[in-house]
N, C-alpha and C positions, 0 to 999 in steps of 0.2 A: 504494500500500500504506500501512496506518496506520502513523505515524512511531513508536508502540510497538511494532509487528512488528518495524521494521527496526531499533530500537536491539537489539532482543533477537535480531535476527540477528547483528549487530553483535559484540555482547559474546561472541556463544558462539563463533564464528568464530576470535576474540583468544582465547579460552580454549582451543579445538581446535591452530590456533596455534601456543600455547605449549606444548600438550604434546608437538606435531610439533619443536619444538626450532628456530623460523622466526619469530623477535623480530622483525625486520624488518616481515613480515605481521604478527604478532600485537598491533606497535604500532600500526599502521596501522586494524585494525581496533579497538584499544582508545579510538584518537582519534575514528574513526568513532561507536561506540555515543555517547560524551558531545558530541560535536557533534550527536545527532539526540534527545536526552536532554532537556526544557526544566531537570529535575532530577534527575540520576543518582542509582540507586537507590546506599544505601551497600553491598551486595556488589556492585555495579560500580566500586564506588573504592578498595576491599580486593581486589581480586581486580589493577585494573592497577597498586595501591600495589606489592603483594607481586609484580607482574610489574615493577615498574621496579626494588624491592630486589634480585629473582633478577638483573637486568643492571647491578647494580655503580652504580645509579643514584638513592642516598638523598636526596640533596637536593631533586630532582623527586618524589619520594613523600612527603618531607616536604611541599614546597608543596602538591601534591594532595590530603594528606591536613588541611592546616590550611584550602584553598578552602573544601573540604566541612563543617566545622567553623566556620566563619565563622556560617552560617544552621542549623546543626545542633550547637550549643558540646558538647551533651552527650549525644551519640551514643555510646553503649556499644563499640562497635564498632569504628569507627573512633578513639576513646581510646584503647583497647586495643591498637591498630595503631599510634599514634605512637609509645606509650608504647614496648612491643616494639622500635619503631627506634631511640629514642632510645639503650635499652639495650643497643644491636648487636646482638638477636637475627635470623636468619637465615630467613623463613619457612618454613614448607615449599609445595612447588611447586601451583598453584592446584589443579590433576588430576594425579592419579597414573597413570589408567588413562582408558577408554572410558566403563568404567561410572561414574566418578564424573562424567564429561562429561556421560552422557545421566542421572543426580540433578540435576548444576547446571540442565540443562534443565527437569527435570520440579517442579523449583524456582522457578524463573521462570516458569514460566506459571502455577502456582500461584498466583503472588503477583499476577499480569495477575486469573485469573479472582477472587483475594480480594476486588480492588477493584470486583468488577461483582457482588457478593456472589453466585457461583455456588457455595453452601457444598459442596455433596455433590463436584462435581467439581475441587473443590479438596483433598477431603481422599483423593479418588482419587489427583490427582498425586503428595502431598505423599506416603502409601505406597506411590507407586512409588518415588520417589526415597529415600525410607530403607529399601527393600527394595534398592537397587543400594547405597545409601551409610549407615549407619547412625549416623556419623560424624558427623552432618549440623547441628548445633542450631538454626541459624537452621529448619530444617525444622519441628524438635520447636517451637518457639517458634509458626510461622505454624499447626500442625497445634491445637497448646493453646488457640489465641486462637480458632480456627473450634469448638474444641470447649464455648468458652465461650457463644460464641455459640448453643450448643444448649441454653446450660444442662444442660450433660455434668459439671457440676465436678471430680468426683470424676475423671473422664478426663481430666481439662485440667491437675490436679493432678499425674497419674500421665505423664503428658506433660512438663511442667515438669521432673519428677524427674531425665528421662533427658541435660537440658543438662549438660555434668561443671563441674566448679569451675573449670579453666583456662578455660570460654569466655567470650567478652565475656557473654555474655547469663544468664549464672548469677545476677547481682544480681536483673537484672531478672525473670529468670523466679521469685525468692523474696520478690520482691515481689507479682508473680500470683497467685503460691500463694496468698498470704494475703489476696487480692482474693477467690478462690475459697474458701478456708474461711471467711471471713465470709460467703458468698452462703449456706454450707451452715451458718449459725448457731454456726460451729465458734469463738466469738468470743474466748475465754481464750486457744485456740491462736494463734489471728492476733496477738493481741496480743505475745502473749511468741516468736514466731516474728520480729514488727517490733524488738523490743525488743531480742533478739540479735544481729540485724541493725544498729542501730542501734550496741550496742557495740563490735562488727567496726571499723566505720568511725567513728572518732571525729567525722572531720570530714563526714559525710555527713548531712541532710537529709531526704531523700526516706522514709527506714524511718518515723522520727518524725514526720512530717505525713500519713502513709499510718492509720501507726496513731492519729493523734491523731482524723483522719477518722473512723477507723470509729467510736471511742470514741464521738464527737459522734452520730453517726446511729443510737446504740444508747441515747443520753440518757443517758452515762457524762462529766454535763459535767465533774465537779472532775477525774477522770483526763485528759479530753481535755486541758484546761487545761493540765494539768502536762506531758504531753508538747509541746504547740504550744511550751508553756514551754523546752521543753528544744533542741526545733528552733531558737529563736530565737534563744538562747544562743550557737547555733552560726554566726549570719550574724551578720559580720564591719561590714555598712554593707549597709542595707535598701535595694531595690530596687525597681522597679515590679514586677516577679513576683512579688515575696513578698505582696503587698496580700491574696491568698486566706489567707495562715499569720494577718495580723492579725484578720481578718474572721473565721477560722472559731474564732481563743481567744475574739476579743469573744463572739459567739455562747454561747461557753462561758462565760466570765463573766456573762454576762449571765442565760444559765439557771442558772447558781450563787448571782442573788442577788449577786452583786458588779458593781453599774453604772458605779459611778465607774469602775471599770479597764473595763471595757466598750466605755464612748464613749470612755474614750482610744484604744481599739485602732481602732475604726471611725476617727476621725476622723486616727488617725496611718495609715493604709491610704486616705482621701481622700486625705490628703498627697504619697501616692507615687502615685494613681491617682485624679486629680479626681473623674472622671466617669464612673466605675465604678456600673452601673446596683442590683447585690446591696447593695453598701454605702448607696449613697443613699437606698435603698428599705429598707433595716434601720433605719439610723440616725433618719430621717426617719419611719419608723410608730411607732419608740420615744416619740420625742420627741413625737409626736400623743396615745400614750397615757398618754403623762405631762402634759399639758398645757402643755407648753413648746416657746418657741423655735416658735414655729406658723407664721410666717411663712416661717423657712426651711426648717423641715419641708416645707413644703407646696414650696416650690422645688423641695428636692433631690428630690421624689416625681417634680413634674410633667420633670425633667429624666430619672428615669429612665423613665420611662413614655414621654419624645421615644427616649430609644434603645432600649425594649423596649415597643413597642407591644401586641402579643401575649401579652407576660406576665400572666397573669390572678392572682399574688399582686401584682405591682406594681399595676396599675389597681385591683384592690382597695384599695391603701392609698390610694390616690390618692382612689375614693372615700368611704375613712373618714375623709380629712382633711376631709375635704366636710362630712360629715355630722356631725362634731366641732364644723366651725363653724358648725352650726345652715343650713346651703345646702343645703337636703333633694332637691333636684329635682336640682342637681348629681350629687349624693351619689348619687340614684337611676340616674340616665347612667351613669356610671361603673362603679358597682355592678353593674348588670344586662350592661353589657359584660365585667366580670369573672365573671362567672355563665355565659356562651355562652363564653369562653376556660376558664373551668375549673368545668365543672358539675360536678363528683363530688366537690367541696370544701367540707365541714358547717361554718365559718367563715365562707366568701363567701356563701354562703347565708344562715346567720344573719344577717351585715349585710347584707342585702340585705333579711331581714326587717324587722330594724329601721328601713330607712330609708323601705322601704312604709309601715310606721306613722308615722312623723311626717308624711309625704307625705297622709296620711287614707289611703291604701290599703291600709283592715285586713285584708280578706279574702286579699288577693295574702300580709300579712305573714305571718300565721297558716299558710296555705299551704307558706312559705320555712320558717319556723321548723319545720314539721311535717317539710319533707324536709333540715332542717338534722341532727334526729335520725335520722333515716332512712339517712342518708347515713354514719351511725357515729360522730356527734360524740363525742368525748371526755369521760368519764365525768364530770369538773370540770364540763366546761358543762353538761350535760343538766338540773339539776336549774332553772339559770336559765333555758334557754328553756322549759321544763314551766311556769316561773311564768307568760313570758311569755305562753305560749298561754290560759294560764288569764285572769291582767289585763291583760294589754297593756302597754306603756311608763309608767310613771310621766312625770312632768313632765320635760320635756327638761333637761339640764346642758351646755350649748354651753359652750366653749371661747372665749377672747379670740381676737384676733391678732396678740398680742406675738409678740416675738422675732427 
């Protein structure tokens, strides 16, 4: 039998068990489910936490619950479970009845078929089980994230709703929300939804880089700015996680026209994460279109390009750096390989025009630049590839290779 069947016989067994009032078996099979577990789900650590609390047994439900925490530090869930102990609260019992046994079942397999993306028969289980248990959040949470996946938002929304304020998952599900009314253009809400969020929890993070996000992908760079601003404020001694908060203000500064703080952020985000392929690949196109530092531009490209082969904006930069330094054949390689990884891109196309014209291949440029507009370039460029189709390249402006 699959060793997911029989942890999940495992676990229900311990839960049936404990509501027989038969600790004995019910530990037996709670040791069971995590020994056949490679990584217990966290309501199988909540559920035999709150069965070692019911027998008088905190000190083992602390360890259990800080294992789980070790590779999981900020698990909603299981936080919320220590915290509770810390405070001597008392949980209440895993199942009350039958019928919240056969929810926690039809909850688990829910959560089996989520991961083999079986959507529709997942969201079958998920209403049985909050038709036996209504009580349920982790249900409402896996029912909202499957309704996401429809692009249901507006249901995924109204799902999120029904988690109450005491649950672990209340942050997070009003984080979702606002995942989902940004989907639905809803963007003033999201923001001032994060921003509430945000003062809640003085010391929290997560609101503030959610919303600085969306700012950024709405080209609200001085706001995004300001919030990344505000997240940063709040971390105490930078980490390697944080390299995405530096990465995405640079971004932001950098669309504001403010460079100098810009490359400070990129290159304090190398600092904590060498060899971080988005930053190499930012820092390193910038510095090609500025005309500087070319030599290690071109490095840190061709190093991101060794750990995202596939990326078709990275190998694009890689072949602008090319073509920058007057190495038109290069520049045409690279290009054309970024062209097959990302054809529907009016940018890699355009250089890809360009570098057919230096290459003498007018016809192919012509070509590029015709489905660079085609492709929906952006209103800014259009007016320069119109010239180029009409004369072609002016005299080439290669680049040194300082730096």
């Amino acid at each position: 039998k699959p060793a997911a069947f029989e942890s999940f016989r495992a676990h229900h067994t311990a839960l049936v068990e404990s509501l027989l009032d038969r600790p004995e078996q019910a530990e037996v099979a709670f040791k069971e489910t995590l020994s056949r577990a490679s990584r217990p789900a966290a309501r199988v650590i909540l559920n035999y936490g709150n069965f070692l609390i019911g027998q008088g047994r905190e000190e083992d439900a602390r360890v259990l619950f800080d294992e789980f925490l070790r590779t999981s530090p900020e698990h909603p869930v299981i936080l919320q479970a220590k915290q509770r102990l810390r405070d001597g609260e008392v949980p209440a019992p895993n199942l009350r009845s039958v019928a919240d046994g056969a929810a926690e079942a039809f909850l688990s397999t829910a959560g089996v078929l989520a991961r083999r993306r079986n959507v529709e028969a997942v969201r079958i289980y998920l209403n049985l089980a909050l038709m036996l248990r209504p009580d349920l959040p982790a249900a409402y949470m896996l029912l909202a994230e499957v309704l996401e996946s429809q692009r249901r938002f507006e249901d995924a929304i109204a799902a999120y709703a029904k988690i109450p304020e005491t649950s672990a998952y209340h942050w997070d599900a009003r984080i979702r929300t606002a995942a989902n009314m940004n989907s639905l253009e809803r963007i003033d809400d999201t923001v001032r939804l994060l921003r509430g969020m945000a003062e809640e929890r003085q010391d929290d993070t997560n609101a503030l880089i959610t919303a600085a996000n969306i700012l950024r992908s709405h080209e609200r760079y001085e706001e995004a700015a300001s919030e990344y601003q505000r997240a940063l404020a709040r971390i105490e001694t930078l980490q390697a996680r944080h390299w995405g908060v530096l990465y995405g203000r640079g971004i932001s500064l950098d669309r504001s026209k403010r460079w100098p703080e810009a490359e400070a952020d990129f290159l304090k985000a190398l600092d904590l994460v060498p060899d971080q392929p988005m930053v190499l690949n930012y820092l390193g196109y910038s510095w090609i279109e500025q005309g500087v530092k070319l030599n290690r531009a071109r490095e840190m490209i061709e190093k991101a390009v060794a750990k995202r082969p596939n990326d078709g904006y990275i190998v694009d930069s890689l072949g602008w750096v090319f073509y920058r330094l007057g190495r038109y054949d290069q520049a045409v390689k690279h290009l054309e390989r970024a062209v097959e990884l990302r054809p529907e891109d009016p940018i890699i196309n355009d250089h890809l025009g360009d570098a057919y014209w230096r290459a003498g291949r007018r016809l192919e440029a012509r070509f590029q630049w015709n489905h660079a507009i085609a492709l929906g370039a952006e209103a800014d460029r259009v007016p320069a590839i119109q010239a180029k189709l009409v004369d072609g390249l002016g005299p080439p402006q290669t680049i040194g290779g300082g730096g």
